[in-house]
N, CA, C and O atoms as a DFTB+ gen file, in Angstrom:
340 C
 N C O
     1  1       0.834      -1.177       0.000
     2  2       0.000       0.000       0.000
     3  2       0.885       1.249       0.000
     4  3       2.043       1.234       0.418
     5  1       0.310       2.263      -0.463
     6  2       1.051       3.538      -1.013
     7  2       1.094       4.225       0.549
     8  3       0.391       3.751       1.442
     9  1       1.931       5.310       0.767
    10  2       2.406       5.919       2.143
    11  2       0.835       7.051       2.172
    12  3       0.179       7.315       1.165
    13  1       0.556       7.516       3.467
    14  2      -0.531       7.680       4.014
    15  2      -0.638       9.296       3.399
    16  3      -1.661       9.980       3.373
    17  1       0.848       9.720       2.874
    18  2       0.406      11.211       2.607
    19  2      -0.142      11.399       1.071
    20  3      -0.516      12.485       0.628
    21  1      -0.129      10.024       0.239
    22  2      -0.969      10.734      -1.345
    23  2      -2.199       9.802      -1.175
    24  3      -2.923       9.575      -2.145
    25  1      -2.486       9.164       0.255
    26  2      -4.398       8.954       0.224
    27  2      -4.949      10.062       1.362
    28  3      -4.432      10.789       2.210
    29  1      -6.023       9.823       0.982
    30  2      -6.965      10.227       1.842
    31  2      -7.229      10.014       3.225
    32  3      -8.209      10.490       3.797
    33  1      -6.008       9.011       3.990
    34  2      -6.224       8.802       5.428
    35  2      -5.332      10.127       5.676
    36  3      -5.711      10.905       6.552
    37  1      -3.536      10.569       4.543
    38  2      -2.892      11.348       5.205
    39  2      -3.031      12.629       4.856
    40  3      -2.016      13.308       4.706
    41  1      -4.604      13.316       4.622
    42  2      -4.578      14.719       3.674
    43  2      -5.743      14.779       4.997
    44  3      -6.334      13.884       5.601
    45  1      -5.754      16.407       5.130
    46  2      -6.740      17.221       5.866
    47  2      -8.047      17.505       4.900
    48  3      -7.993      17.533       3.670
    49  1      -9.108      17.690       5.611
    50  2     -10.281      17.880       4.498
    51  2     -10.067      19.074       4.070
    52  3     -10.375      19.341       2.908
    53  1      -9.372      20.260       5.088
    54  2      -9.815      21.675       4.934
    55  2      -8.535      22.247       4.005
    56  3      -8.521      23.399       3.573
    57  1      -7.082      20.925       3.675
    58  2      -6.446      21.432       3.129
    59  2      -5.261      21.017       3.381
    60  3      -5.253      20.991       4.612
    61  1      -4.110      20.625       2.978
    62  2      -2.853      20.367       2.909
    63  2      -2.473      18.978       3.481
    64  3      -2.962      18.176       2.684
    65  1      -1.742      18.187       4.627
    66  2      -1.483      16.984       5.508
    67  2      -1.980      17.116       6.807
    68  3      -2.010      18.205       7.381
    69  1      -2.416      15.951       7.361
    70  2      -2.912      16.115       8.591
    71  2      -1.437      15.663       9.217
    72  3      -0.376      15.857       8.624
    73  1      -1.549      15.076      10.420
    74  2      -0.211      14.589      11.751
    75  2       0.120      12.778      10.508
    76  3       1.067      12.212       9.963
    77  1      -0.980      12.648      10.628
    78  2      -0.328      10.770       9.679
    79  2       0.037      11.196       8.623
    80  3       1.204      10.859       8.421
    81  1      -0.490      11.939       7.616
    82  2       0.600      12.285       6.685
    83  2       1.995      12.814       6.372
    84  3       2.846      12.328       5.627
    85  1       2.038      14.043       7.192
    86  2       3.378      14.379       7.754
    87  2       4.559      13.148       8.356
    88  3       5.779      13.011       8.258
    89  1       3.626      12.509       8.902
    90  2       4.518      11.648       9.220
    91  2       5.157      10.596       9.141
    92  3       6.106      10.115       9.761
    93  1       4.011      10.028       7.613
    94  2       4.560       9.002       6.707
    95  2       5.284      10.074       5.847
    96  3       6.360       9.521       5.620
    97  1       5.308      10.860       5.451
    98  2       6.544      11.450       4.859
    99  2       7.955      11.212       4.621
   100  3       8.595      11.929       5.390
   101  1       8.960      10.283       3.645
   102  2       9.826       9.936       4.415
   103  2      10.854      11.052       4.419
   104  3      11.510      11.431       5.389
   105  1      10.889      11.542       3.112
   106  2      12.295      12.615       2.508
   107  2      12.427      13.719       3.749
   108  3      13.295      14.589       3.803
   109  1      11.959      13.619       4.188
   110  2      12.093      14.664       5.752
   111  2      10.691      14.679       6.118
   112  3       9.661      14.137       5.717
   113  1      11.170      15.851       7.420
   114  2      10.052      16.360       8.293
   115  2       9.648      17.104       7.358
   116  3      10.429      17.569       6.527
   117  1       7.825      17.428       7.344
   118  2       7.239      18.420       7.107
   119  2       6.492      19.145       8.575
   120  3       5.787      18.612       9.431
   121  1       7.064      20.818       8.420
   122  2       6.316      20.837       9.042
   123  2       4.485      21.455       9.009
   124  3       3.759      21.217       8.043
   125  1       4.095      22.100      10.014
   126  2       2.244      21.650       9.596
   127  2       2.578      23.734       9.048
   128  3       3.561      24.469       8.954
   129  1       1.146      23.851       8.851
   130  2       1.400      25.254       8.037
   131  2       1.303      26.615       8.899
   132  3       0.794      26.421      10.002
   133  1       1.720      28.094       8.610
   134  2       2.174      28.782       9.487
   135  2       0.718      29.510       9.392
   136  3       0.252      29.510       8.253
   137  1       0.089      30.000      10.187
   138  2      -1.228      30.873       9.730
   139  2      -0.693      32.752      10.452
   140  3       0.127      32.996      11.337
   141  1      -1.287      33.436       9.885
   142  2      -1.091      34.648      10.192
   143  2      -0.905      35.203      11.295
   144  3      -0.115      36.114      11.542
   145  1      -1.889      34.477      12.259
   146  2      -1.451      34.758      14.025
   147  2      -0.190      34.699      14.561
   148  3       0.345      35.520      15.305
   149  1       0.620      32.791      13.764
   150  2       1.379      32.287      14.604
   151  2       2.895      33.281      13.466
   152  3       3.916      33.457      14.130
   153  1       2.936      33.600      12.586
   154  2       3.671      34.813      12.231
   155  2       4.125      35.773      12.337
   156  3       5.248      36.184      12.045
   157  1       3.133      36.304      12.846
   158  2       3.217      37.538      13.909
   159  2       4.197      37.313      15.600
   160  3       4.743      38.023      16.445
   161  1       4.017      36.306      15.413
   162  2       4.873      35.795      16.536
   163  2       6.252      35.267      16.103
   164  3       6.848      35.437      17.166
   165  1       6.936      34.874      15.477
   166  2       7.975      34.430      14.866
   167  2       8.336      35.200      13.436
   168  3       7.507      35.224      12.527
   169  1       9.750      35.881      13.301
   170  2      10.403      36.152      12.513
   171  2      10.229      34.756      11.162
   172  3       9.398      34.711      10.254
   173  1      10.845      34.202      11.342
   174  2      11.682      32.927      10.992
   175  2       9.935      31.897      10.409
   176  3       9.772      31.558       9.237
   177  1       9.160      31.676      11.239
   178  2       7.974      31.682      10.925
   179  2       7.234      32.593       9.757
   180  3       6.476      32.159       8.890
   181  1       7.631      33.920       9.947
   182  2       6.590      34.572       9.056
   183  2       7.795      34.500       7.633
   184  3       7.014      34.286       6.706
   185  1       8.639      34.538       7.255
   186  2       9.502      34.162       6.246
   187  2       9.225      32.779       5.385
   188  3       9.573      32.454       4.250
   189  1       8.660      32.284       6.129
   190  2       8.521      30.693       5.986
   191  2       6.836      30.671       4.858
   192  3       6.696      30.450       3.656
   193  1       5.880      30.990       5.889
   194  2       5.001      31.642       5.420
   195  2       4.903      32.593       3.843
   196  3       4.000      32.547       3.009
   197  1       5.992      33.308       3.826
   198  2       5.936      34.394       3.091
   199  2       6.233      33.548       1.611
   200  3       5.502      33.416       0.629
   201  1       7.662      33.021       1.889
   202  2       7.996      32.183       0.975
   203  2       6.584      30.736       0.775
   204  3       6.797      29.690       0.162
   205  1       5.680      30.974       1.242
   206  2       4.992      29.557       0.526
   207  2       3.949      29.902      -0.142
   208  3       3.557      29.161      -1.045
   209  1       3.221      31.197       0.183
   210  2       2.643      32.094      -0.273
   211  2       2.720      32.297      -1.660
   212  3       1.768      32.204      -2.435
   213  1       3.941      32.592      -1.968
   214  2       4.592      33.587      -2.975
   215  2       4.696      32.622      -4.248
   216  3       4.324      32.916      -5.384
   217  1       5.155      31.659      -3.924
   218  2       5.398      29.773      -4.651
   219  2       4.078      28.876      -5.193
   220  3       3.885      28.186      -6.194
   221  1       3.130      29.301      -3.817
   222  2       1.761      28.672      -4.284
   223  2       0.784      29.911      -5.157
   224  3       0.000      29.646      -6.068
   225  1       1.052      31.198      -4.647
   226  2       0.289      32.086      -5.277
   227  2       0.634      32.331      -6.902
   228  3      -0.068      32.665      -7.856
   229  1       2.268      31.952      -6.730
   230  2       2.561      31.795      -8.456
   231  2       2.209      30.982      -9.741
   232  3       2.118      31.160     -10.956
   233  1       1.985      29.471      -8.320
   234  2       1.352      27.880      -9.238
   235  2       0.074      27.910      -9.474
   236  3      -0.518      27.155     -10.246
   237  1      -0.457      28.876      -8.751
   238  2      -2.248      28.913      -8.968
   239  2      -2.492      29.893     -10.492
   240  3      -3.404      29.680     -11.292
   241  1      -1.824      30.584     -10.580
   242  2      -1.832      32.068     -11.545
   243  2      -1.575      30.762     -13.118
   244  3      -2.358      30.580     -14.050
   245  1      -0.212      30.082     -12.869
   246  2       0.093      29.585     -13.877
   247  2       0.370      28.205     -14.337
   248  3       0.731      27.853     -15.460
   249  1       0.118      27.401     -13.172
   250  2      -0.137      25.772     -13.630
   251  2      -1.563      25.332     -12.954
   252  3      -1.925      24.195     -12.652
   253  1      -2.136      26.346     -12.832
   254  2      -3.941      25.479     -13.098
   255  2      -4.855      25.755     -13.894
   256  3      -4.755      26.925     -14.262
   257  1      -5.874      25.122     -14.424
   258  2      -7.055      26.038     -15.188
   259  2      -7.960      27.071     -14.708
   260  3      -7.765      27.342     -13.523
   261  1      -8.781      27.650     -15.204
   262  2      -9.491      28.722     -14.306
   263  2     -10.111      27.796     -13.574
   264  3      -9.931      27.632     -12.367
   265  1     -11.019      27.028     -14.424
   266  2     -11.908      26.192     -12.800
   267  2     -11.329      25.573     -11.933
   268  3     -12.100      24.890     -11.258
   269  1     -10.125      25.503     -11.606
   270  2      -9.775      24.702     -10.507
   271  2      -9.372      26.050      -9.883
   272  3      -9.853      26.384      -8.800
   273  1      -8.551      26.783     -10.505
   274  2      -8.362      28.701      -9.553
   275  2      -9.523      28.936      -9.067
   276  3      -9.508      29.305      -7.893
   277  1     -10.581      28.844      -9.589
   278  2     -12.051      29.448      -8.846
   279  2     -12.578      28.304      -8.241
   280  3     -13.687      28.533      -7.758
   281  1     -12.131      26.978      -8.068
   282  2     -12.981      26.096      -7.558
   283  2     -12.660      26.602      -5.670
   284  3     -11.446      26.768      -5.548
   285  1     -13.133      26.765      -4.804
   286  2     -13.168      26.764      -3.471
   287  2     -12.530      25.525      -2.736
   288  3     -11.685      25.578      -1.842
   289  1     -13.068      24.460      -3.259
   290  2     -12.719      23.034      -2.846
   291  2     -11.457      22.493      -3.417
   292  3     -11.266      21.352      -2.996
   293  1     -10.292      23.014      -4.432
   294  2      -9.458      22.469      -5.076
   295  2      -8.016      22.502      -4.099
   296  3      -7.527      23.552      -3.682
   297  1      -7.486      21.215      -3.847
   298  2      -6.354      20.911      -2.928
   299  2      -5.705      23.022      -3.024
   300  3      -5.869      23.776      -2.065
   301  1      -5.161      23.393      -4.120
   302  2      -4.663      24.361      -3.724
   303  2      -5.052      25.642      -3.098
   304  3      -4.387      26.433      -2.428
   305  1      -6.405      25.660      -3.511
   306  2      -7.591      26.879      -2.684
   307  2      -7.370      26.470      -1.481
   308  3      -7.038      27.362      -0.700
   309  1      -7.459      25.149      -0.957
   310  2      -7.675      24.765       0.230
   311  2      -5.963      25.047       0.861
   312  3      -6.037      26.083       1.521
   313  1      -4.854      24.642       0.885
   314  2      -3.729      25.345       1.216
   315  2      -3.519      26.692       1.428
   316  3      -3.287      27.200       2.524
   317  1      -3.616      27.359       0.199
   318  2      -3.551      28.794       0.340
   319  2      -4.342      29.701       1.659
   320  3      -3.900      30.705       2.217
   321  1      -6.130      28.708       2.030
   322  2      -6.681      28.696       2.510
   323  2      -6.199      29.254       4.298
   324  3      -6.243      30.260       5.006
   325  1      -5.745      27.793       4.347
   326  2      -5.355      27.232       5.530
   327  2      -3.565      28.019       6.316
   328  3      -3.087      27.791       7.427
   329  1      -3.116      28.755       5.409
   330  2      -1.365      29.385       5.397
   331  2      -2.206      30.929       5.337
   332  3      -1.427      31.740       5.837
   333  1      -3.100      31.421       5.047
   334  2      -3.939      32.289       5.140
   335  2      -3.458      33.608       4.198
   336  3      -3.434      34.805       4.486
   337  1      -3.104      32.938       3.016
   338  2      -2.745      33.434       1.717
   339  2      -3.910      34.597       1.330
   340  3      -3.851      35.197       0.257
């Protein structure tokens, strides 16, 4: 059986990996995503943030179709979502 982070036991509904996905992960740690509050609190954090932002806000513009950019429910709406893009 395939590792828990490309099914559906290791993905969040609202968006990105839950704790079992992260942690079948093998190529390293991932860690979970930075949201705007916890940024404000960390330098090093909000950089982190900034940079994933900037990477996903670029892949949405130019490697998806419009309906998946406007879909609400599409894995990357839902990331951007959740990092509070």
């Amino acid at each position: 059986m395939s590792e828990a982070w490309t099914r559906k036991e290791g993905k969040n509904p609202e968006g990105g990996l839950n704790a079992a996905g992260r942690r079948s992960y093998k190529k390293g740690t991932l860690k979970p995503p930075v949201s705007a509050t916890q940024a404000r609190r960390s330098p090093k954090a909000a950089a982190r943030r900034r940079s994933f932002c900037a990477r996903m806000g670029g892949m949405k513009k130019r490697l998806t179709s419009a309906r998946t950019a406007n879909d609400p429910n599409s894995r990357i709406n839902k990331a951007l979502r959740k990092w509070d893009c």
